[in-house]
C-alpha positions as MATLAB code, in Angstrom:
seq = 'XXXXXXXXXXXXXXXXXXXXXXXXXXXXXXXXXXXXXXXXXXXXXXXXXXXXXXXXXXXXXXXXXXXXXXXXXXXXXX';
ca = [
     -57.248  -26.651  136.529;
     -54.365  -26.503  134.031;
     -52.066  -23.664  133.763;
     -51.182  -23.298  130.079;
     -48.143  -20.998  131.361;
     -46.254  -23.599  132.881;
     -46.226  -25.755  129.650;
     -43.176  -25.511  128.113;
     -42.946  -24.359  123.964;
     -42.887  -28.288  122.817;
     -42.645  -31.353  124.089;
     -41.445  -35.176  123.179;
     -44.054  -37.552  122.332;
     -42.694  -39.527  125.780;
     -43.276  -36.548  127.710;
     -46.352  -36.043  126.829;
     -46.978  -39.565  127.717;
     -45.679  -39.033  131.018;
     -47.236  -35.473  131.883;
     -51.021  -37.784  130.896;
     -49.660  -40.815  133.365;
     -50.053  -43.260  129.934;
     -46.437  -44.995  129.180;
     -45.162  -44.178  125.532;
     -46.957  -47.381  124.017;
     -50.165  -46.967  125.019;
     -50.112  -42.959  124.164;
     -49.649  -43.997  120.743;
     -52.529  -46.782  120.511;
     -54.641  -43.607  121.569;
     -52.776  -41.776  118.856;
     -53.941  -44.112  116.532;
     -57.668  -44.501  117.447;
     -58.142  -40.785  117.884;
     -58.388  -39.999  120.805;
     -55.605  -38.007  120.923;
     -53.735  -35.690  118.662;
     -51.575  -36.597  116.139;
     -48.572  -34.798  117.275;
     -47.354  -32.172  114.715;
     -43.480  -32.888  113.141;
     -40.091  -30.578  113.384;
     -37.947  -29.858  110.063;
     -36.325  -33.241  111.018;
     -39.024  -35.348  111.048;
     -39.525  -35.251  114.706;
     -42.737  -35.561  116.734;
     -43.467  -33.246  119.234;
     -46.468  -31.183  120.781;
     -46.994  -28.131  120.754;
     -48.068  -25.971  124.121;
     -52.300  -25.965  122.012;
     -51.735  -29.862  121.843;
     -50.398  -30.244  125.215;
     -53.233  -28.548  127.006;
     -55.770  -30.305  124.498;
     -54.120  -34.015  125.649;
     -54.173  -32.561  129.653;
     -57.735  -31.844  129.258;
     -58.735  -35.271  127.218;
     -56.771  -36.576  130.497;
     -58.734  -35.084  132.870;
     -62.096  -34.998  132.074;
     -62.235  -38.148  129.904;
     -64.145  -36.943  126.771;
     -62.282  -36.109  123.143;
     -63.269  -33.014  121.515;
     -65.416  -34.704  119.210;
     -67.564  -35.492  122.615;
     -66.569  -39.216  122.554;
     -66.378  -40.748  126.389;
     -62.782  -42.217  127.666;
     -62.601  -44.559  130.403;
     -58.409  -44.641  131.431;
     -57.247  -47.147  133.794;
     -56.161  -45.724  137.211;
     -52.399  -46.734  138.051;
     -52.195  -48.790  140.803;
];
C-alpha cells in the first residue's frame, strides 16, 4: 500500500521516474501516450509533481491500469 505521508510536497520529473523504477526517457514516452500525468510546471517553467500526481503515478505503477481503465503491461527489471 502507498503511504501518501511519506511523499514529499513535489518532486523532479527524474524522481518520479525513479520512485516508478522507469529511467527518465521512458517516463516521458508514457508522458506522452497518456498513461501518465503530465506533470504540472513551477513559476520557472519547471516540471515537477505534485504529492496528488505522485500517488496517482505510484498507483498506475502498481496495479498496471490508468485511470481511464486502460491495461499497462511494464517490463520487470532484470
Amino acid at each position: 500500500m502507498i503511504n501518501p505521508v511519506t511523499l514529499k510536497p513535489a518532486v523532479s520529473v527524474s524522481d518520479m521516474a525513479s520512485q516508478v523504477n522507469l529511467s527518465r526517457q521512458r517516463f516521458y514516452q508514457l508522458i506522452d501516450k497518456g498513461i501518465f500525468p503530465e506533470p504540472l510546471r513551477d513559476n520557472a517553467g519547471r516540471p515537477y509533481y505534485d504529492r496528488q500526481q505522485q500517488l496517482q503515478c505510484l498507483q498506475i505503477r502498481h496495479d498496471g491500469v490508468t485511470p481511464s481503465g486502460e491495461v499497462v503491461l511494464f517490463n520487470v527489471k532484470r
